[in-house]
SENUVEX-309300 format. One record per residue (C-alpha): residue number from 1; residue in one letter; x, y, z. Coordinates in pm, whole numbers, m for minus. Each point is the difference from the previous one (the first is absolute). Layout:
<nodes>
<node k="NUM" r="A" u="X" v="Y" w="Z"/>
...
</nodes>
This chain:
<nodes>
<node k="1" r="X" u="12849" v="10120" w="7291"/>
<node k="2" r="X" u="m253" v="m260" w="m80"/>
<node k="3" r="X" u="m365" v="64" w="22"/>
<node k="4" r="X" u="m100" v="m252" w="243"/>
<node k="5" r="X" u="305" v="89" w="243"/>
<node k="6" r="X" u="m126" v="350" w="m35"/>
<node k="7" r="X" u="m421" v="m44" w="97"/>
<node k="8" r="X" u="160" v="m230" w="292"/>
<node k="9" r="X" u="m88" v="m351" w="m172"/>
<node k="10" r="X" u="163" v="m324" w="118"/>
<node k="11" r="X" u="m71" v="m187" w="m335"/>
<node k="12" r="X" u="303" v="m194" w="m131"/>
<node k="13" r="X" u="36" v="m28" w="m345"/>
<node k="14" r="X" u="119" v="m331" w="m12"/>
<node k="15" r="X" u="m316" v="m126" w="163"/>
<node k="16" r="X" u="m207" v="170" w="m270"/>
<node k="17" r="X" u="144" v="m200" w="m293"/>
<node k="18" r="X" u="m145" v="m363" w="m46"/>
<node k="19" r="X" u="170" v="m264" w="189"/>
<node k="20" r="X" u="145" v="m190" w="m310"/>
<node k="21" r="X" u="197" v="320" w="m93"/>
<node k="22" r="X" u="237" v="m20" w="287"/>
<node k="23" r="X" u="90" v="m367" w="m156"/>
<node k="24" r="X" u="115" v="177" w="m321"/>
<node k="25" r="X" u="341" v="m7" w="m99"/>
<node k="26" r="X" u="73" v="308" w="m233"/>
<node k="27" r="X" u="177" v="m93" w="m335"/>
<node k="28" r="X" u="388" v="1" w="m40"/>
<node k="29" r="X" u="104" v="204" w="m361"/>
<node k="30" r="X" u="374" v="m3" w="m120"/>
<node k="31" r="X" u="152" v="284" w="112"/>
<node k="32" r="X" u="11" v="264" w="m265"/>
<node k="33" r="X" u="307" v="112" w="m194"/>
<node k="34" r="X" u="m74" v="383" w="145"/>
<node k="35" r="X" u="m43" v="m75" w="359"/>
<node k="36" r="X" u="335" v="m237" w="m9"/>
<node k="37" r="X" u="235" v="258" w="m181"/>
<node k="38" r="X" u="m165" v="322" w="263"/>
<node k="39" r="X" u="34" v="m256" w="317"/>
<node k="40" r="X" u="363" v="m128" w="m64"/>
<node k="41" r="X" u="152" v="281" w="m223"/>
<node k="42" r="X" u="39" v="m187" w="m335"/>
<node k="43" r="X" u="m41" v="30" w="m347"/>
<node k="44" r="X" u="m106" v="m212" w="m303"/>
<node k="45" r="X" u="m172" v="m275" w="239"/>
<node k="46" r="X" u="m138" v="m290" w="m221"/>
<node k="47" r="X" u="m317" v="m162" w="125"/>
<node k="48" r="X" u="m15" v="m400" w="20"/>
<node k="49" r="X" u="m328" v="0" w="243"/>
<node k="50" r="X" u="m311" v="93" w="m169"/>
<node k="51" r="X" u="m34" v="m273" w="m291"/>
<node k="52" r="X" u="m10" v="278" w="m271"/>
<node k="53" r="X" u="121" v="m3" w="m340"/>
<node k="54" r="X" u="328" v="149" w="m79"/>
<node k="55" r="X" u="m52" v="134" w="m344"/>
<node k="56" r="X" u="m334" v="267" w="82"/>
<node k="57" r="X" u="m257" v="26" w="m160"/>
<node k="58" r="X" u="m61" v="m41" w="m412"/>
<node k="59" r="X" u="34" v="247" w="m220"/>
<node k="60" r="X" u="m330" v="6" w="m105"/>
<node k="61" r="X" u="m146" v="61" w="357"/>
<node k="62" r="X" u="217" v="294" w="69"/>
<node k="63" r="X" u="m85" v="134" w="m273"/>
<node k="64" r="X" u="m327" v="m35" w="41"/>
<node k="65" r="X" u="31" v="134" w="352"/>
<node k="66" r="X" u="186" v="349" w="m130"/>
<node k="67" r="X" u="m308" v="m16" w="m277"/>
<node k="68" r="X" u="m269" v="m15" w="325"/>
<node k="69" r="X" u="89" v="316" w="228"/>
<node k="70" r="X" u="m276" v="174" w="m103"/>
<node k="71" r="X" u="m266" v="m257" w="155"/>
<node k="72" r="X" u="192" v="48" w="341"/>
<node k="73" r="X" u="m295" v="269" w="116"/>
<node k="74" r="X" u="m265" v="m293" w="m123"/>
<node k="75" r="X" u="m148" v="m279" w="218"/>
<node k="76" r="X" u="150" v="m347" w="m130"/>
<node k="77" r="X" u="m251" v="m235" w="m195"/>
<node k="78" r="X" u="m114" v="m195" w="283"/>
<node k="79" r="X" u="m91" v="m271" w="m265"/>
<node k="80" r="X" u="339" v="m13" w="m118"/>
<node k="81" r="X" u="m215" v="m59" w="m332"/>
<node k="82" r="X" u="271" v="m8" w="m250"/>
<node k="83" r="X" u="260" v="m211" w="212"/>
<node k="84" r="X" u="m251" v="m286" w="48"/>
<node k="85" r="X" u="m91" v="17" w="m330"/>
<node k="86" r="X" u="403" v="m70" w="m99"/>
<node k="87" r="X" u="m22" v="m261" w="254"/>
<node k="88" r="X" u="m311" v="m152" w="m122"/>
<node k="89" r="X" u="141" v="21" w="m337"/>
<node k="90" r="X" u="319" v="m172" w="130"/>
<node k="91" r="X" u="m155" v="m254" w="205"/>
<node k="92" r="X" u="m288" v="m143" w="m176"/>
<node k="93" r="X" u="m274" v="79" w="296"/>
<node k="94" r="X" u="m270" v="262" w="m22"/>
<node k="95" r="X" u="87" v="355" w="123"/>
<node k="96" r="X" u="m280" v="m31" w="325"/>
<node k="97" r="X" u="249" v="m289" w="92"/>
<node k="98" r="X" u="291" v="213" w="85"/>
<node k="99" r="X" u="41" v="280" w="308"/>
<node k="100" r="X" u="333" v="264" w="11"/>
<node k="101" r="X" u="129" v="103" w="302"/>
<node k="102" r="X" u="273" v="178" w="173"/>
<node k="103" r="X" u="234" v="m286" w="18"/>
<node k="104" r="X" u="m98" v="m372" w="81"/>
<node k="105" r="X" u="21" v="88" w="347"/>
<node k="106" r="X" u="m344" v="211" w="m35"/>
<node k="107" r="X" u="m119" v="m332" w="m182"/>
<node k="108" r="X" u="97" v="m202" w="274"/>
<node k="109" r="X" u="m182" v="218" w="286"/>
<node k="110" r="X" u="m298" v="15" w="m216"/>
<node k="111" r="X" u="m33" v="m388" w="m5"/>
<node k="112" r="X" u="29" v="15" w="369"/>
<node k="113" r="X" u="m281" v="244" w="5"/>
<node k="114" r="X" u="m243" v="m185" w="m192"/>
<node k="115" r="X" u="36" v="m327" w="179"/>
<node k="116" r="X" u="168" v="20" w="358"/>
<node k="117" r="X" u="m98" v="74" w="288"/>
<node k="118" r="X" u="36" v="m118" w="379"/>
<node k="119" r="X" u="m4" v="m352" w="23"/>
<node k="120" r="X" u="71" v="m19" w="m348"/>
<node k="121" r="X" u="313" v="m184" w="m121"/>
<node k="122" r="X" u="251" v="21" w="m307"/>
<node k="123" r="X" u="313" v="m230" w="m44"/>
<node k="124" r="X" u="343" v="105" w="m139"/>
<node k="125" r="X" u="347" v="m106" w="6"/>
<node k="126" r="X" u="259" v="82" w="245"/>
<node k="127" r="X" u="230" v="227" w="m93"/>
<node k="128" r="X" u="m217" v="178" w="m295"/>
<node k="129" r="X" u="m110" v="354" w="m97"/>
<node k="130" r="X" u="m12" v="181" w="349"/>
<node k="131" r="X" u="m321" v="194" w="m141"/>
<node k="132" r="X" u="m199" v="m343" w="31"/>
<node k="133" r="X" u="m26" v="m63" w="367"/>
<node k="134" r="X" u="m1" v="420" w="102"/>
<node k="135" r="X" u="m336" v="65" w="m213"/>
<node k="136" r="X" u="m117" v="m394" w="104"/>
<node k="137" r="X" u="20" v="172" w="334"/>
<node k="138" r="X" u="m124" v="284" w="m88"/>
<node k="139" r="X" u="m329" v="m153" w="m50"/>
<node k="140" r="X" u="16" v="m126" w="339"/>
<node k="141" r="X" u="21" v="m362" w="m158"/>
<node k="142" r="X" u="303" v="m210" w="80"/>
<node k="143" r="X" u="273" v="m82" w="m209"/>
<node k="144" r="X" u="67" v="m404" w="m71"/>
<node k="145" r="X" u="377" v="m6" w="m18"/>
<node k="146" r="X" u="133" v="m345" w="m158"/>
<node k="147" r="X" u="379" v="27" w="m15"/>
<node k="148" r="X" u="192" v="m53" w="m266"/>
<node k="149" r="X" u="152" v="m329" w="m91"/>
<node k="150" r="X" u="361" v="m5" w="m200"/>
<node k="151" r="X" u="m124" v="404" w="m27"/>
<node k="152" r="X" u="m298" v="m64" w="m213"/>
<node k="153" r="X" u="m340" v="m9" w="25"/>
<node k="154" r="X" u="m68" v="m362" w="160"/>
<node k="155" r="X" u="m381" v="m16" w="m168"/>
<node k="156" r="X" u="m77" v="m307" w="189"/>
<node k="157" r="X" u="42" v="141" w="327"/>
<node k="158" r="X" u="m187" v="326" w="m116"/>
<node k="159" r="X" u="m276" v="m254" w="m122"/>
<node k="160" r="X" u="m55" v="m183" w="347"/>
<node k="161" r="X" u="8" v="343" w="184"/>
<node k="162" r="X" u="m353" v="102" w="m214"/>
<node k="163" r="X" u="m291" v="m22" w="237"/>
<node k="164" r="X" u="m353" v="90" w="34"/>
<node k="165" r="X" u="130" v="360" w="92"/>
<node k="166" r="X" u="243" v="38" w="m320"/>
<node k="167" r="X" u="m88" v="286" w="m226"/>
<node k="168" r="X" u="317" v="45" w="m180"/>
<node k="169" r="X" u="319" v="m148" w="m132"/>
<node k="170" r="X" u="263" v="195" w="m107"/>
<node k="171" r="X" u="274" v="m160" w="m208"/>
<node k="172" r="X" u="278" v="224" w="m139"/>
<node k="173" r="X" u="148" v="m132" w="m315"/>
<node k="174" r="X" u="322" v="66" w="0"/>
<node k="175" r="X" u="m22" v="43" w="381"/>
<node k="176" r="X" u="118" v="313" w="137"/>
<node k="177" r="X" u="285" v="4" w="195"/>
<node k="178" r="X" u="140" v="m346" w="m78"/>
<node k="179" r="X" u="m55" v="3" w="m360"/>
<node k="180" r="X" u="m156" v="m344" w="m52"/>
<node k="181" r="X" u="m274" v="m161" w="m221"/>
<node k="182" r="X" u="m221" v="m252" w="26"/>
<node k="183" r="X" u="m132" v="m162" w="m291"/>
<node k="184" r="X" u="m273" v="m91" w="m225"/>
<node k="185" r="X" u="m18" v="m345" w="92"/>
<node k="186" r="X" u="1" v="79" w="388"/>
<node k="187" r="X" u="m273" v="293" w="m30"/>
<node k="188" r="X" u="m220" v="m311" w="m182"/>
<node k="189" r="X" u="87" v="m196" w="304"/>
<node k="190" r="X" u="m106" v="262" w="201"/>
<node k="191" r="X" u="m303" v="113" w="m149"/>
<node k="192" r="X" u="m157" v="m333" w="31"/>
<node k="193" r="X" u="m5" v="34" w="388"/>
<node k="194" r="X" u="m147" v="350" w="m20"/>
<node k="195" r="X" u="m341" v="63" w="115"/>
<node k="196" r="X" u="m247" v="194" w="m167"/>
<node k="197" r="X" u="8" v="283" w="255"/>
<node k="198" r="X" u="354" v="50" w="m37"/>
<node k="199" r="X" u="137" v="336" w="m224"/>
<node k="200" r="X" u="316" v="m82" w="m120"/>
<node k="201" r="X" u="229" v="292" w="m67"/>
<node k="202" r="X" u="269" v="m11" w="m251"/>
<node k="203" r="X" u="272" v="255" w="39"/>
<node k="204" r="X" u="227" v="53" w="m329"/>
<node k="205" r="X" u="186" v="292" w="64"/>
<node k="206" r="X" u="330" v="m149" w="m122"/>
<node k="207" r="X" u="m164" v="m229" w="m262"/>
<node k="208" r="X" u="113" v="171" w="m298"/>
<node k="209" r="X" u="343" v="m113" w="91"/>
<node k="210" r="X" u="m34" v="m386" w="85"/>
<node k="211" r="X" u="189" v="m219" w="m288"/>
<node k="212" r="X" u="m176" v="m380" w="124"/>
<node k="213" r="X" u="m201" v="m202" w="m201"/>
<node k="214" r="X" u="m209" v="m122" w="265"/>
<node k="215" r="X" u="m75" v="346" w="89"/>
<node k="216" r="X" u="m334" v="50" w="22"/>
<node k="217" r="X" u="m206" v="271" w="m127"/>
<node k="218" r="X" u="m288" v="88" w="228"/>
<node k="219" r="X" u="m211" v="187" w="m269"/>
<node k="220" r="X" u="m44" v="m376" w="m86"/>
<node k="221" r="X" u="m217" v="m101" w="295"/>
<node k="222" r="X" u="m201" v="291" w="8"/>
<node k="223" r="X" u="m89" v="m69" w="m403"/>
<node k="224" r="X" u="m115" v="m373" w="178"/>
<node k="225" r="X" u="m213" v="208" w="217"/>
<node k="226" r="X" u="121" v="m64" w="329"/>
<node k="227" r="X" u="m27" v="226" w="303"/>
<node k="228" r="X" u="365" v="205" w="m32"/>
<node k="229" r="X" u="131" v="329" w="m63"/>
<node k="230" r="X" u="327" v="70" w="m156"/>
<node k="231" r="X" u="206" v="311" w="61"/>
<node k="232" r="X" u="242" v="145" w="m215"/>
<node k="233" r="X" u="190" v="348" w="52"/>
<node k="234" r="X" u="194" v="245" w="m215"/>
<node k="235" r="X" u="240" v="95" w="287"/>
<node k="236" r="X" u="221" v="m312" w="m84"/>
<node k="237" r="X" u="161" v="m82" w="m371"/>
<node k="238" r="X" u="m238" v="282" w="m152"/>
<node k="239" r="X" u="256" v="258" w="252"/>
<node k="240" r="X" u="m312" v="242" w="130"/>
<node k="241" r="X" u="2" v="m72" w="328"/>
<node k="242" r="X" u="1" v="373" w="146"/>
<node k="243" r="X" u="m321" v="4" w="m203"/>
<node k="244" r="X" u="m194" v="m271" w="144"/>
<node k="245" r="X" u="m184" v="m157" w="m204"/>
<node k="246" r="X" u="m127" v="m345" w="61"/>
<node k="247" r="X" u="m283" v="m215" w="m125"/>
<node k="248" r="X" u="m219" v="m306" w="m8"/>
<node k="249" r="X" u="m208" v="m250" w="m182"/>
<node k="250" r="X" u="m313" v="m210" w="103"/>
<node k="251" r="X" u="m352" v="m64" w="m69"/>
<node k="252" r="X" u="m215" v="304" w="m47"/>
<node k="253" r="X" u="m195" v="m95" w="365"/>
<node k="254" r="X" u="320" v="m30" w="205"/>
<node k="255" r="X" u="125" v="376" w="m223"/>
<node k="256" r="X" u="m337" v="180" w="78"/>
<node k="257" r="X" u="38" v="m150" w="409"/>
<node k="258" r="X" u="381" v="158" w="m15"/>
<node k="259" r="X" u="m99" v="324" w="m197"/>
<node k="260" r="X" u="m298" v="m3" w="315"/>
<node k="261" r="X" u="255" v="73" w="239"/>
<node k="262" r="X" u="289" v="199" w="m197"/>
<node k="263" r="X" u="34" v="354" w="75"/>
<node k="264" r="X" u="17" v="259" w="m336"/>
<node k="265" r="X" u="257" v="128" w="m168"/>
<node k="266" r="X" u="242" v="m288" w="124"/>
<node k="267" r="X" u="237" v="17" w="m336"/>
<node k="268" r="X" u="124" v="319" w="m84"/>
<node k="269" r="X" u="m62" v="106" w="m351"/>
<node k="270" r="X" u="353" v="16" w="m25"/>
<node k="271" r="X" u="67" v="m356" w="84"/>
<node k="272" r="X" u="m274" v="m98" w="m249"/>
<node k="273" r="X" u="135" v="177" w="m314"/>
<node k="274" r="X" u="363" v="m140" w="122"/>
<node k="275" r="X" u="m163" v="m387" w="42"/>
<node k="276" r="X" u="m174" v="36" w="m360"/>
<node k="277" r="X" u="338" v="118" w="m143"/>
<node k="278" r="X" u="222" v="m258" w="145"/>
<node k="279" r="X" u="m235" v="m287" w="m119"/>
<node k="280" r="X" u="98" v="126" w="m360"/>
<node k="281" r="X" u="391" v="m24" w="49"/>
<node k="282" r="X" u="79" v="m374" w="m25"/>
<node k="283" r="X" u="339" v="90" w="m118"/>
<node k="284" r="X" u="16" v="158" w="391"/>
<node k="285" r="X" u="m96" v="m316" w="166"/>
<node k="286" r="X" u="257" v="m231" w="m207"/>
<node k="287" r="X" u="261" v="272" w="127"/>
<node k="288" r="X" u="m108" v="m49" w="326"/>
<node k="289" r="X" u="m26" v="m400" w="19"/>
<node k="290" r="X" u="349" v="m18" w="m181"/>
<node k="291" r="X" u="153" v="204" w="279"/>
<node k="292" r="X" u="m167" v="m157" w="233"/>
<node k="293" r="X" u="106" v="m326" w="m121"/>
<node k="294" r="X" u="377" v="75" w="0"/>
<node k="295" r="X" u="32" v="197" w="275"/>
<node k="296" r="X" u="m179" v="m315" w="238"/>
<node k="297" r="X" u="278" v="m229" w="m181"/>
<node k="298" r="X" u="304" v="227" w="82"/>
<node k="299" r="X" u="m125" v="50" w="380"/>
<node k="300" r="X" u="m58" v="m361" w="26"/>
<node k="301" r="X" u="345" v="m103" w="m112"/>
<node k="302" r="X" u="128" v="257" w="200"/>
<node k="303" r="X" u="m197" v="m117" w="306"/>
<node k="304" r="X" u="84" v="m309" w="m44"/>
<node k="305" r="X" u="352" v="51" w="m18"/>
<node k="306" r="X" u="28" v="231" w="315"/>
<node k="307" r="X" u="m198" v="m356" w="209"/>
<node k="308" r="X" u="m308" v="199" w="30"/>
<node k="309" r="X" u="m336" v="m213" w="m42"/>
<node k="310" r="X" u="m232" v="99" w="m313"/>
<node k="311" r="X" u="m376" v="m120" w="11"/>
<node k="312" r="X" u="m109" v="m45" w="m380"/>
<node k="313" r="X" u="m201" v="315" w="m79"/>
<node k="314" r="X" u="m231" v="23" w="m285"/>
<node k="315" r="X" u="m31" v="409" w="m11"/>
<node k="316" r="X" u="218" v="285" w="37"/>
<node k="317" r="X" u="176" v="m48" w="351"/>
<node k="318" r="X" u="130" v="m304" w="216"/>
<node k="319" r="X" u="30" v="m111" w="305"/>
<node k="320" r="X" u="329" v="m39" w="185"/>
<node k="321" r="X" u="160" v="m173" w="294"/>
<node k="322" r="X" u="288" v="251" w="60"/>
<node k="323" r="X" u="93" v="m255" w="294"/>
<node k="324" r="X" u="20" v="282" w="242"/>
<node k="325" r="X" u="m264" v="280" w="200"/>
<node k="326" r="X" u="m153" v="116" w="m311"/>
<node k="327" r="X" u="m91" v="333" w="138"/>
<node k="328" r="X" u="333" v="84" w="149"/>
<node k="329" r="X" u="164" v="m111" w="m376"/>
<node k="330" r="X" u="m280" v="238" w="m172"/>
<node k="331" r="X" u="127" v="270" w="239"/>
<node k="332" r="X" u="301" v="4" w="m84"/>
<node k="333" r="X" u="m64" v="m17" w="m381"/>
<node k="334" r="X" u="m224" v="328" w="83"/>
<node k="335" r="X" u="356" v="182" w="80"/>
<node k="336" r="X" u="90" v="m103" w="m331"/>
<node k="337" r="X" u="m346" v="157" w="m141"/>
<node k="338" r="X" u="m117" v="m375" w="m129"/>
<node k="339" r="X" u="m343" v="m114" w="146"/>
<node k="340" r="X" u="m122" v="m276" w="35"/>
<node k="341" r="X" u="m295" v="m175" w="169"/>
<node k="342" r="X" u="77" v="m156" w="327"/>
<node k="343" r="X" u="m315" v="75" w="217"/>
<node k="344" r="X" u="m390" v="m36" w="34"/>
<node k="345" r="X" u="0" v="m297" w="m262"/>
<node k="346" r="X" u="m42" v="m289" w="230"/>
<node k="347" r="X" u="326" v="m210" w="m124"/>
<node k="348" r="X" u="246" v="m167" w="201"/>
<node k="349" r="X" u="229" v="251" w="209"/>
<node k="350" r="X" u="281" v="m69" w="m255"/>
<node k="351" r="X" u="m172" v="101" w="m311"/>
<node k="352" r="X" u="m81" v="322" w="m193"/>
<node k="353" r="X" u="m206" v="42" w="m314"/>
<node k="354" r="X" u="237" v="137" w="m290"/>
<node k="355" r="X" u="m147" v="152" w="m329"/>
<node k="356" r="X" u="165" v="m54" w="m305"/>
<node k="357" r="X" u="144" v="376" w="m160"/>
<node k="358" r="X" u="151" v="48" w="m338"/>
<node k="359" r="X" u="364" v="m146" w="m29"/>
<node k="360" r="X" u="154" v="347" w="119"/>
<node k="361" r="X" u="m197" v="m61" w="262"/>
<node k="362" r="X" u="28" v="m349" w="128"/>
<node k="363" r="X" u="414" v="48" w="m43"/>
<node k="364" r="X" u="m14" v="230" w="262"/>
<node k="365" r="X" u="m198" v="m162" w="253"/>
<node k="366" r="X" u="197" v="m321" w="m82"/>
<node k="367" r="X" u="343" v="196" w="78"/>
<node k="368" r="X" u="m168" v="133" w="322"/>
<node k="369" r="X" u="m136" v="m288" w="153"/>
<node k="370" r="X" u="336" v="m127" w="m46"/>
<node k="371" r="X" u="136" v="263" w="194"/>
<node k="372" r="X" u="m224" v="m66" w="253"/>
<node k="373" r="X" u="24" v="m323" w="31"/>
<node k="374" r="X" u="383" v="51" w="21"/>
<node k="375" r="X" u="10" v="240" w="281"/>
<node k="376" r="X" u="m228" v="m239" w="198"/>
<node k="377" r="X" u="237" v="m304" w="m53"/>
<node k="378" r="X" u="305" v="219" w="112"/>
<node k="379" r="X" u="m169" v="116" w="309"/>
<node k="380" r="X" u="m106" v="m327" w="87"/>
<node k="381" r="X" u="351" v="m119" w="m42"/>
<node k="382" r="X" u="148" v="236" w="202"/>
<node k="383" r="X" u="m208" v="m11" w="299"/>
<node k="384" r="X" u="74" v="m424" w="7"/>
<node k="385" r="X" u="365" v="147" w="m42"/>
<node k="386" r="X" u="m67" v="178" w="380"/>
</nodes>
């Protein structure tokens, strides 16, 4: 029974929690592989949804990982002295100038702490990383949605909507879910019109696997000493993203505001020894890039040939146009056990997000989107047969 039913109160919960919280809309995961094969009664279900790498994890971090059970009973370094001293190593910037924590998305609602707040603004594309507007929100600040235009970021409409209010800009390079860039010569563009108030937040999640000269590198601004932070995460080419490990780089100031507001303890000591490991294994990451590579040139042949549409992606999943009710077409690839993203993203009705797998992989979601795809045709005929 709850406690305030039982002493006779007549307080609803709901009118306890701030106002802004009702205006939250929780985030969307891909479906796991577990809760698909339990709910529908198959086996060896292959996961499209969740952007993660197909190969696992290097060597090196697992075993480093079998080599770390005995710090399990241990508090993690709350420093995470020895990964940011890799990453300072790696990255040419002082160690104070880097923070770890338990994924980007921690990152993210850490930069909303420090600066938002209600009345506060922060401007981001439309669709992008769901996490953006739900911990803008969460600050009770409001979100500055600028849609995008031919599914990039369209910087000069993200530049006009900056106003006295603006806090934050968050750009994700390569955006998540469409997969798109935008490059150094735009960002130039853009950073002319920014004000001096403005944080600009670069997120590089996928950067590791963008192939484009005019790429740009967001490390580089920060070495010019302008007002951005730049996220980077192990979940994505480095395969540990059950470990969550995430971190960033700025100036000392803006690292000691963020490390103000973090909780302890945020990456596990587990995920640190992992992250250390897997920045040793280059070998791992060419693997990864080279199956990444060939795997998003076989699906987007094969897309291409089946009439789907294909937005140019720069990471490790795509975009599609199946050119039908995306979620009905991913349910019925769940009865095949394939998954794929077709909800929560903010895309067109017609489109799901599709990670690339390993060849093994990609053959058999090719064969059962075809199947699919078939069976809708036939039905369709046959009811304009009637």
């Amino acid at each position: 029974m709850c406690p305030g039913k039982e002493k006779g109160l007549s307080i609803a919960l709901k009118d306890l929690a701030k106002n802004h919280v009702h205006r939250l809309r929780p985030y969307i995961p891909g479906k796991p592989i577990e809760i698909l094969e339990r709910q529908l009664g198959v086996k060896n279900a292959l996961k499209f949804a969740s952007n993660e790498n197909p190969l696992g994890p290097s060597p090196l971090a697992l075993k480093a990982l079998r080599e770390s059970n005995h710090l399990l009973n241990r508090y993690p370094d709350s420093s995470s002295y020895f990964l940011r001293e890799k990453l300072a190593e790696r990255f040419g910037f002082p160690m104070g100038q880097f923070i770890v924590g338990n994924g980007t998305t921690q990152l993210i609602e850490l930069i909303c702490h420090v600066f938002l707040g209600p009345g506060d603004e922060a401007v981001i594309a439309d669709p992008s990383f769901l996490m953006y507007p739900i911990c803008i929100e969460l600050m009770g600040a409001k979100a500055v949605m600028v849609p995008l235009k031919d599914y990039r970021h369209d910087l000069p409409a993200m530049a006009k909507a900056l106003s006295p209010r603006t806090k934050i800009v968050f750009i994700c390079n390569p955006n998540n879910p469409s997969g798109t860039i935008v490059t150094k010569p735009e960002v130039r563009e853009f950073f002319s019109k920014v004000p001096e108030h403005v944080v600009v937040v670069f997120d590089e999640a996928y950067h590791e696997y963008v192939e484009h000269k005019e790429y740009p590198d967001a490390m580089e601004y920060l070495r010019e000493g302008r007002l951005v932070i730049v996220l980077r995460t192990f979940s994505k080419v480095y395969a540990l993203a059950g470990l969550r490990v995430g971190y960033g780089v700025a100036s000392e100031e803006m690292i000691s505001l963020l490390n103000a507001v973090s909780i302890p303890f945020t990456a596990t000591c587990l995920g640190q020894v992992a992250a250390l490991a897997s920045l040793n294994d280059e070998k791992q990451i060419a693997r990864s890039l080279k199956v990444n590579s060939e795997g998003m040139q076989f699906l987007s042949d094969k897309f291409s040939r089946m009439g789907l549409g294909i937005v140019e992606s720069y990471a490790n999943f795509m975009a599609v146009d199946l050119k039908t009710d995306a979620r009905e077409l991913s349910a019925e690839l769940e009865r095949k056990a394939l998954i794929i993203r077709a909800v929560g993203l903010g895309l067109p009705a017609s489109f799901a997000r599709i990670t690339v797998g390993t060849q093994r992989e990609n053959e058999r979601l090719v064969e059962g989107l075809k199947e699919v795809l078939r069976g809708k045709k036939r039905k369709k005929e046959e009811r304009r047969v009637r």
